[in-house]
N, C-alpha and C positions, 0 to 999 in steps of 0.2 A: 504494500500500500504506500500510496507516495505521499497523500496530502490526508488533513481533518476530513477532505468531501467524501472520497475513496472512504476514507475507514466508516464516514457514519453511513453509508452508500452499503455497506457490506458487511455491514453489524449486525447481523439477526442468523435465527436459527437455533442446531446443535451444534454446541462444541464439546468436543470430546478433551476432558481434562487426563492430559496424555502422562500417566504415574512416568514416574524416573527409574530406569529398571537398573540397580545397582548390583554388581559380584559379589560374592560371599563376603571379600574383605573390602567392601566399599565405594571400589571403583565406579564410577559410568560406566555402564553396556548402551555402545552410542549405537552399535551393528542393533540389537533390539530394541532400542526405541525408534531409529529408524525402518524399522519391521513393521512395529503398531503405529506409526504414522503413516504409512504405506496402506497397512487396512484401513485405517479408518478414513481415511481422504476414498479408496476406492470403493466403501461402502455409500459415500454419498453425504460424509457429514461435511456441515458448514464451515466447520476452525476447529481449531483445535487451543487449548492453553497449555503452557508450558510454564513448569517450574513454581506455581500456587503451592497451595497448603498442604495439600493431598499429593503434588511433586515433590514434598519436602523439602521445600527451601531453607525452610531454618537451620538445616544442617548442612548448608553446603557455605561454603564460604564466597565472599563475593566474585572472589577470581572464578571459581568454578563455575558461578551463575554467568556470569559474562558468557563463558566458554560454551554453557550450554544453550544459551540464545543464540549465539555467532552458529552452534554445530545446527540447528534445528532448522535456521532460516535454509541455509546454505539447503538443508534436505528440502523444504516445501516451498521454497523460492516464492513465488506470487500466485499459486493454485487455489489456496485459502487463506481466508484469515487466520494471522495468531494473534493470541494474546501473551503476553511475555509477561511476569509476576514480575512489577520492579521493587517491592513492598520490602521495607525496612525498618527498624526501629532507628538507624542510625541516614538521620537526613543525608547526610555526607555521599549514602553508598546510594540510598533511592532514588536524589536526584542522578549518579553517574549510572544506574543502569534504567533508568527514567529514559536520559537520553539516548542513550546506547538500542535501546530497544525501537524506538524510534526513527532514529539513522538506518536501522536494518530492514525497516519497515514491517516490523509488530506493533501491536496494540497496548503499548505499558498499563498493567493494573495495578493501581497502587493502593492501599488501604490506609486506612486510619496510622499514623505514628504510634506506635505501642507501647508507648512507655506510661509510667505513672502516673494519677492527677493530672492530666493534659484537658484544657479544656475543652467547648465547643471554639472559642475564638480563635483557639489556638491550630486546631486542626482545621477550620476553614482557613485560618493563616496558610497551613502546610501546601493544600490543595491548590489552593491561588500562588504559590511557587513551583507545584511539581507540572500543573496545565502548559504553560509555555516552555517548557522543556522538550518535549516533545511536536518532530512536524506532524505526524499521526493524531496528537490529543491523547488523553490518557483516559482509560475506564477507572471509575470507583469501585472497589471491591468493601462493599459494607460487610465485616466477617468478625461478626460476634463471639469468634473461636479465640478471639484474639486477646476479648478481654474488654473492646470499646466496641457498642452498637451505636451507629449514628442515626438517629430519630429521622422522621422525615422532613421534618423544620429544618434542621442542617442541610439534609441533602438537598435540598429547596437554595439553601444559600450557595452551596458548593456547584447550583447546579447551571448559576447565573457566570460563573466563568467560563471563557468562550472557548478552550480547549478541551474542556469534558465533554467525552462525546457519547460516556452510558453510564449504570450502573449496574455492579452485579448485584445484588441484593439475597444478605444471607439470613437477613431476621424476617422470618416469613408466617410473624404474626400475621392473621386475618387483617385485623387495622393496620398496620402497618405498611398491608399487601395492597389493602384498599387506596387509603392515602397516597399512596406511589404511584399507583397506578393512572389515577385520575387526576393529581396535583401535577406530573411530571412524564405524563406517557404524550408523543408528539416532539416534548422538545430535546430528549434523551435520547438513547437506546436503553431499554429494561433489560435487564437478563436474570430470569431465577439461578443465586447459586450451586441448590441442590437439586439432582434428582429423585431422591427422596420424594420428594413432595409438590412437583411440579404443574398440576391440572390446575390448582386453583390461581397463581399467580397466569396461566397461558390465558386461562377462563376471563381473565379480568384485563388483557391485551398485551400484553408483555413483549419483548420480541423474540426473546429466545431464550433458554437455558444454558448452563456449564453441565456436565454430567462424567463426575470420577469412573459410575461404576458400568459406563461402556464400555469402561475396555476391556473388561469382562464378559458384558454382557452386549454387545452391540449393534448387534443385533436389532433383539427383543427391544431395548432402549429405544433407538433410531424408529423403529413401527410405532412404539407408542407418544413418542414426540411428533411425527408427521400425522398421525390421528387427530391427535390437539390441535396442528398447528392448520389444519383445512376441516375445519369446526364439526369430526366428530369426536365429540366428548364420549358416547356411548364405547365407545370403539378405546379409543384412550385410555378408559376406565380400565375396560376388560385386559388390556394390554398389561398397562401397570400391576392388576394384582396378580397378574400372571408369576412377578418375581418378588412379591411381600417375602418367600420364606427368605430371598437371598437378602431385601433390605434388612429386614429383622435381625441375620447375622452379621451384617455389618454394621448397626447399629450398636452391638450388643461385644465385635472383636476390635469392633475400629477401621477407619479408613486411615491410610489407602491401604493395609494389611492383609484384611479381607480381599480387594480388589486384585495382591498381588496374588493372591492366592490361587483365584480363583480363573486367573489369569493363566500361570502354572500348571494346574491341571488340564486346563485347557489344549496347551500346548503354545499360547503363546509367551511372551518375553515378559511376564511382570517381574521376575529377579527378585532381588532381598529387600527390604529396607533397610533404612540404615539410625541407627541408635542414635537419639534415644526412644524409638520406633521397633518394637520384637515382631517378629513372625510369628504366624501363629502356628501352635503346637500340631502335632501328629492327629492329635484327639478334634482339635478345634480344625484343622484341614478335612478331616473324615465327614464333618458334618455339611463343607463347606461342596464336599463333592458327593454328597447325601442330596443336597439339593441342586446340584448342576444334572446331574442324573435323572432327577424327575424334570425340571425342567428340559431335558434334552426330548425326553416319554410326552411331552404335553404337546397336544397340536398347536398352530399356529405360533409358537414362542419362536422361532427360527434359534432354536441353541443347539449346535450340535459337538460334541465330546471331539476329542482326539484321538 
């Protein structure tokens, strides 16, 4: 993407939140993430994110995260959008991979500053530095995993700067969903950040979703997001409970751990996490392919085993 038009021109959809598949002792497996970006671009999805929450950025250091926007572009060139995670507690590094991400022509998501007692002034301060950093414009990543949820009054203030060109939105109150929807759908791009829980923010106009557990599941994901996204709900529904039993374990092992898991079994490249992130046990795998198994047996889930 070269300019703000482009990126908000190309902002909607699925993105497939592409996990980081790490070696036993930690390394990048750059050969298998460029595998699962391979399928999922030829499965039909819209973008992809790289290097978020569920990439495990907090564990990689800033050189690393450079390295792995620099290796990711190079693989998807201009085919889809990306998002690149430029999100930092330390201003210093978000604004240089803010711009970095940018230059290469990603989508910088940047979140809230993460540090202690930060205010609301404070973080609309942050926002209104990291927007022109970027020729792209940057996405808000509202991700209450973090520690700061920003109400939708803020996003309202942050939303009047003229390089934000979405948000991803992870506090997926009812009200909250409402409020967004209807105070800032037109002059945004919306994105639900989980797929978890996606019908109600689509329901209510949204433009698209982030989704960790396609790359697992991508299937089945990908049908029940184009359901939503050309108004059938009935269709959508059915879709989605199709993999309750697989949300439920990922709610219950964690993400992105589950996802590597289940990924794994699969046959494709989810690899390890990396500490302070555990894999999950022999016992907790058993279950994970307890339910890839009946979903492989269910019609219409399009999941098929290795």
């Amino acid at each position: 993407m070269k300019d703000i038009a482009e990126c908000r021109q190309r902002l909607h959809g699925i993105f497939n939140i592409t996990v980081t598949p790490f070696t036993a002792d930690g390394a990048f497996d750059f050969t298998g993430l460029a595998r699962t970006i391979e399928r999922v671009i030829g499965l039909g999805f819209d973008g992809i994110l790289i290097g978020g929450t569920y990439g495990e950025f907090p564990a990689m250091t800033a050189e690393e995260r450079a390295h792995l926007f620099r290796h990711v572009m190079d693989v998807v060139g201009d085919r889809v959008p990306v998002m690149l995670c430029s999100a930092a507690s330390d201003v210093r590094i978000a604004r240089d991979l803010t711009t970095l991400a940018g230059d290469l022509g990603g989508l910088p998501m940047v979140t809230a500053p993460f540090v202690s007692e930060v205010t609301d002034d404070q973080i609309v301060a942050f926002f209104g530095e990291m927007a022109p950093l970027s020729r792209t414009g940057i996405l808000v990543y509202n991700a209450p995993g973090i520690g700061i949820t920003l109400s939708p009054r803020v996003l309202e203030r942050i939303a009047d700067f003229e390089g934000v060109v979405g948000i991803k939105q992870g506090d997926l109150s009812p009200t909250a969903i409402d409020e967004i929807a209807n105070r800032l759908s037109g002059r945004l791009r919306l994105f639900c950040a989980s797929d978890l829980a996606f019908l109600g923010p689509m329901a209510l106009g949204f433009d698209g979703i982030s989704s960790t557990n396609s790359s697992a599941l991508p299937e089945l994901i990908l049908a029940a997001f184009r359901a939503a996204e050309t108004g059938d709900g009935h269709g959508a529904r059915d879709l989605q409970r199709l993999w309750f039993p697989f949300r439920d374990l990922a709610r219950k092992f964690g993400q992105p751990q589950t996802t590597k898991a289940a990924m794994n079994l699969r046959g494709f490249d989810g690899g390890w996490v990396r500490r302070p992130l555990i894999d999950l046990t022999p016992a907790q795998k058993e279950q994970v392919a307890a339910v890839l198994s009946a979903l492989a047996r269910t019609p219409h889930s399009g999941v098929t085993l290795a």
